[in-house]
C-alpha positions as CSV (number, residue, x, y, z in Angstrom):
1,X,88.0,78.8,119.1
2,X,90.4,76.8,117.3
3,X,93.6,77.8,116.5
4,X,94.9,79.0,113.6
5,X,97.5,77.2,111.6
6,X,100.8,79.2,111.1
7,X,101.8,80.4,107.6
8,X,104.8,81.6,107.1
9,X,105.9,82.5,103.2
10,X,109.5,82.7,102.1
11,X,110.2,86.6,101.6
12,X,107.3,87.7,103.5
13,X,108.9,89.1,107.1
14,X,107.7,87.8,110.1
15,X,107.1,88.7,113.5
16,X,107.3,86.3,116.2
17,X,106.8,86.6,120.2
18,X,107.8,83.2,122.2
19,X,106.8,83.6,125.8
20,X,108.2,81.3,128.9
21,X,105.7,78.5,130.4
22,X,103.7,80.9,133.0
23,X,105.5,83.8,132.2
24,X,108.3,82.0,134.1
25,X,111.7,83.7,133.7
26,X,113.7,82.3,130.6
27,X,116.6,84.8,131.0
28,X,118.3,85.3,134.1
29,X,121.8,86.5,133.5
30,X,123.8,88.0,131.1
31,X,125.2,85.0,129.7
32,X,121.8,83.4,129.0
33,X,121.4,86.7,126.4
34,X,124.7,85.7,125.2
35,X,124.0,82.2,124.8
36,X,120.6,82.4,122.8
37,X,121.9,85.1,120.2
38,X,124.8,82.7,119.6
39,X,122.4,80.2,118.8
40,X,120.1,82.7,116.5
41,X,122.9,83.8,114.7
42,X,123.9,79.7,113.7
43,X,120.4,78.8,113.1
44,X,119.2,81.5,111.2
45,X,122.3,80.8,109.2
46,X,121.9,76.9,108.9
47,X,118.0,77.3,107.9
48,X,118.2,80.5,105.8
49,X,116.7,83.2,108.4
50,X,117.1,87.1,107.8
51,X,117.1,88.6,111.2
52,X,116.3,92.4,110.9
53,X,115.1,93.2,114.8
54,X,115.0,91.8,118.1
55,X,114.0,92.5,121.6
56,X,115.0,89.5,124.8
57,X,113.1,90.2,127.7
58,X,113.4,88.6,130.9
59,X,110.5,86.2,130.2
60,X,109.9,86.4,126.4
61,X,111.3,87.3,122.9
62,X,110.7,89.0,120.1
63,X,112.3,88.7,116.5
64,X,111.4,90.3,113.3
65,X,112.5,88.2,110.5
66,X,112.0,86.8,106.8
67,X,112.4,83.3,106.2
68,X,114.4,83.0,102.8
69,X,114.0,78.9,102.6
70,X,110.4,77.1,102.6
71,X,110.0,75.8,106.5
72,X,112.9,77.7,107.3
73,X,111.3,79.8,110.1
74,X,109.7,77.0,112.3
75,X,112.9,74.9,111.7
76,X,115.1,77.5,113.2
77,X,112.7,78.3,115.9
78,X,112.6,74.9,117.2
79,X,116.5,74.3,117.0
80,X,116.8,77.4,118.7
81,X,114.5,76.5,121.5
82,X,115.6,72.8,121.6
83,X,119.1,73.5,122.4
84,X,118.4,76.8,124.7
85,X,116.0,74.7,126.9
86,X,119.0,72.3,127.2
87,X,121.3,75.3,128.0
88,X,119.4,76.3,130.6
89,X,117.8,73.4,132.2
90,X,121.6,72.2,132.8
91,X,122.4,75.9,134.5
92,X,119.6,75.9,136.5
93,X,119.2,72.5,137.4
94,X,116.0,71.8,137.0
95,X,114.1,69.7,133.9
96,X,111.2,70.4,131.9
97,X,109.4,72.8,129.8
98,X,110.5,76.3,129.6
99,X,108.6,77.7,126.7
100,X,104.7,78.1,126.6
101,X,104.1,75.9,124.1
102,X,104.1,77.3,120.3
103,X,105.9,80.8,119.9
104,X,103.4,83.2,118.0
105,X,104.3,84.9,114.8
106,X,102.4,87.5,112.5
107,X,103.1,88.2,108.8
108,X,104.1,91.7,108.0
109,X,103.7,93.9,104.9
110,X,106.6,95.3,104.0
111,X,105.4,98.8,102.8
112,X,104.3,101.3,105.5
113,X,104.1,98.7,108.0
114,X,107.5,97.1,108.7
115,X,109.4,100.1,110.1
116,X,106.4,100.1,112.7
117,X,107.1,96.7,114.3
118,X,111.0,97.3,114.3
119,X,110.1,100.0,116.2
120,X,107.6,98.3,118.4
121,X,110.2,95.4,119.0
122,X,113.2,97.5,119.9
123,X,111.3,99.8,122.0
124,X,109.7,97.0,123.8
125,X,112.0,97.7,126.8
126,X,111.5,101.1,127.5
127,X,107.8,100.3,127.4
128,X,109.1,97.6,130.0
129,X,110.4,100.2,132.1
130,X,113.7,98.1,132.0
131,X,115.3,101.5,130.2
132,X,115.0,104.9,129.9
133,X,116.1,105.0,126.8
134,X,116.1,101.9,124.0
135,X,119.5,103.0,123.5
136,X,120.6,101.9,127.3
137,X,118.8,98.0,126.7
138,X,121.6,95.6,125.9
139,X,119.6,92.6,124.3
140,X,117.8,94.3,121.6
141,X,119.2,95.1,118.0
142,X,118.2,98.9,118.8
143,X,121.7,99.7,118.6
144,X,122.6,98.1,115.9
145,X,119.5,99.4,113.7
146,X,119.2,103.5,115.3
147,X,123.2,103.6,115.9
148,X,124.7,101.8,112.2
149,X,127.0,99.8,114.4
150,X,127.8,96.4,113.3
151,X,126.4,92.9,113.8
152,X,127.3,89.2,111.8
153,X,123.5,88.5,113.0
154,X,121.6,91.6,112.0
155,X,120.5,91.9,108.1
156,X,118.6,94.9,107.4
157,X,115.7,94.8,105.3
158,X,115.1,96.5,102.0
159,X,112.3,98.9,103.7
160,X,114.9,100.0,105.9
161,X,117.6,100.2,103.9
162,X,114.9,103.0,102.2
163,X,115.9,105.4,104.8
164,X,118.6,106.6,103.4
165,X,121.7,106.6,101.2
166,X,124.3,105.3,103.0
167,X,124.2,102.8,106.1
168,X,124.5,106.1,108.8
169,X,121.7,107.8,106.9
170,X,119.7,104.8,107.7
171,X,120.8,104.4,111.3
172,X,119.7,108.6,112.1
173,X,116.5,108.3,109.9
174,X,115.4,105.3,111.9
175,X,116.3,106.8,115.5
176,X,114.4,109.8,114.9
177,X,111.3,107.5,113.9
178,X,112.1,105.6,117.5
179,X,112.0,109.6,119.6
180,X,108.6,110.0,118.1
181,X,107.3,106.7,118.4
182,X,104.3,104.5,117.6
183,X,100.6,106.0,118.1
184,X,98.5,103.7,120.9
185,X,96.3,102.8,117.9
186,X,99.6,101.6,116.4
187,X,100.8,99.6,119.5
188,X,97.4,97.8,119.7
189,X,96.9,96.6,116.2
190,X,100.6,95.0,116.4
191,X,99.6,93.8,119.7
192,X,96.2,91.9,118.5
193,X,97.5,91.0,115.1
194,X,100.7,88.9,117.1
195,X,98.7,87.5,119.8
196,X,95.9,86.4,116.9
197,X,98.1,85.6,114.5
198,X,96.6,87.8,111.9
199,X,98.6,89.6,109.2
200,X,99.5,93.2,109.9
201,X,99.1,94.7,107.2
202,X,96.1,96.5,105.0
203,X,93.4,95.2,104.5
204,X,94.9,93.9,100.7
205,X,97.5,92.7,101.8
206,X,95.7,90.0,103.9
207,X,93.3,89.0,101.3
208,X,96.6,88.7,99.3
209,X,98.4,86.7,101.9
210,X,95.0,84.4,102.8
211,X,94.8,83.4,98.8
212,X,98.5,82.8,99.1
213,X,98.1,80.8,102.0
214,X,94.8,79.4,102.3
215,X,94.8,80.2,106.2
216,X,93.1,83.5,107.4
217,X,94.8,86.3,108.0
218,X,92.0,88.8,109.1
219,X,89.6,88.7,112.6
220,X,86.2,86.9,112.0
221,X,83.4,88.6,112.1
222,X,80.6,87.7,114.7
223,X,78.5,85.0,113.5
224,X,79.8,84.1,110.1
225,X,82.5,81.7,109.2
226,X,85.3,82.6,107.5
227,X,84.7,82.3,103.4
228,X,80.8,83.2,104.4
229,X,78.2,80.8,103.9
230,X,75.4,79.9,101.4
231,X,71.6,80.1,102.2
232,X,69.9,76.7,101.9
């Protein structure tokens, strides 16, 4: 099947998974965490990025985020991995590839479904088995987003800032939504719409974002093209 081309809107968040080449290990020490949220928070800056959530794992990351500038999002992207690939090749000695090719990403509706992948991203590690508890994960924003304490990288989106009045309302709101978590139903539409590239969202809001777009945004259904087809 081919692949889909990416679309990526100004003020429509984002959800992106970047993997390393065979699952290889593209973290390997605390200062490689350092290092790469150093760069996010410059490039997301330089190329007009909102980072609301993120999860670094040893051999992938995730980011939830909402490009403010048109190309904005795949510019930052590959800055980002440009000049961590450099970072780490010249730790490690070694030369080459580090990512698997292009990182995936998945547009998001705002309403009903954006609290969902922050809390799929941040939670990512306990799922992992690297924590008990998202609150003991060091390289996710879980802290910053169920805890209210502060970040120069982390901007919290208007859905969140829903939760409640003030910025600690916000933080207890969302960690009680992280204890009960996401329903498996839940966790497997994120999972197929990121690893498709298909909007997460209802099923409006994809017809919305394929007219807006021109790329699909929904899974084909067996035996008919996308846009259907005319009888001869």
């Amino acid at each position: 099947m081919a692949r889909l081309q990416r679309a990526n809107p100004v003020d429509l968040p984002v959800h992106i998974l970047h993997r390393g080449n065979n699952r290889q290990a593209c973290f390997k020490n605390n200062v490689d965490y350092t290092a790469f949220l150093w760069w996010l928070r410059e490039y997301s800056e330089k190329y007009m990025v909102e980072i609301h959530s993120w999860a670094l794992m040893e051999n992938h990351y995730h980011l939830l985020c909402t490009p403010k500038a048109e190309h904005g999002l795949s510019r930052m992207v590959q800055a980002l991995g440009r000049q961590y690939v450099r970072y780490f090749n010249g730790q490690n000695q070694r030369t080459g590839t580090l990512w698997e090719g292009r990182y995936r990403s998945c547009i998001v509706k705002p309403e009903s479904f954006l609290l969902d992948v922050y809390r799929y991203i941040e939670l990512n590690p306990v799922r992992a088995a690297l924590a008990s508890n998202p609150e003991e994960y060091s390289w996710s924003s879980y802290k910053i987003n169920a805890s209210g304490k502060s970040s120069a990288l982390c901007k919290p989106h208007a859905e969140y800032l829903k939760l409640g009045e003030t910025k600690s309302d916000c933080a207890e709101n969302y960690k009680l939504k992280c204890e009960i978590g996401l329903e498996n139903n839940r966790l497997k539409e994120i999972r197929k719409c990121i690893n498709k590239g298909l909007a997460f969202g209802d099923e409006e809001f994809k017809i919305e974002v394929e007219k807006m777009t021109g790329r699909r945004q929904r899974e084909l259904k067996s035996g008919r093209p996308f846009g259907g087809y005319k009888r001869k």
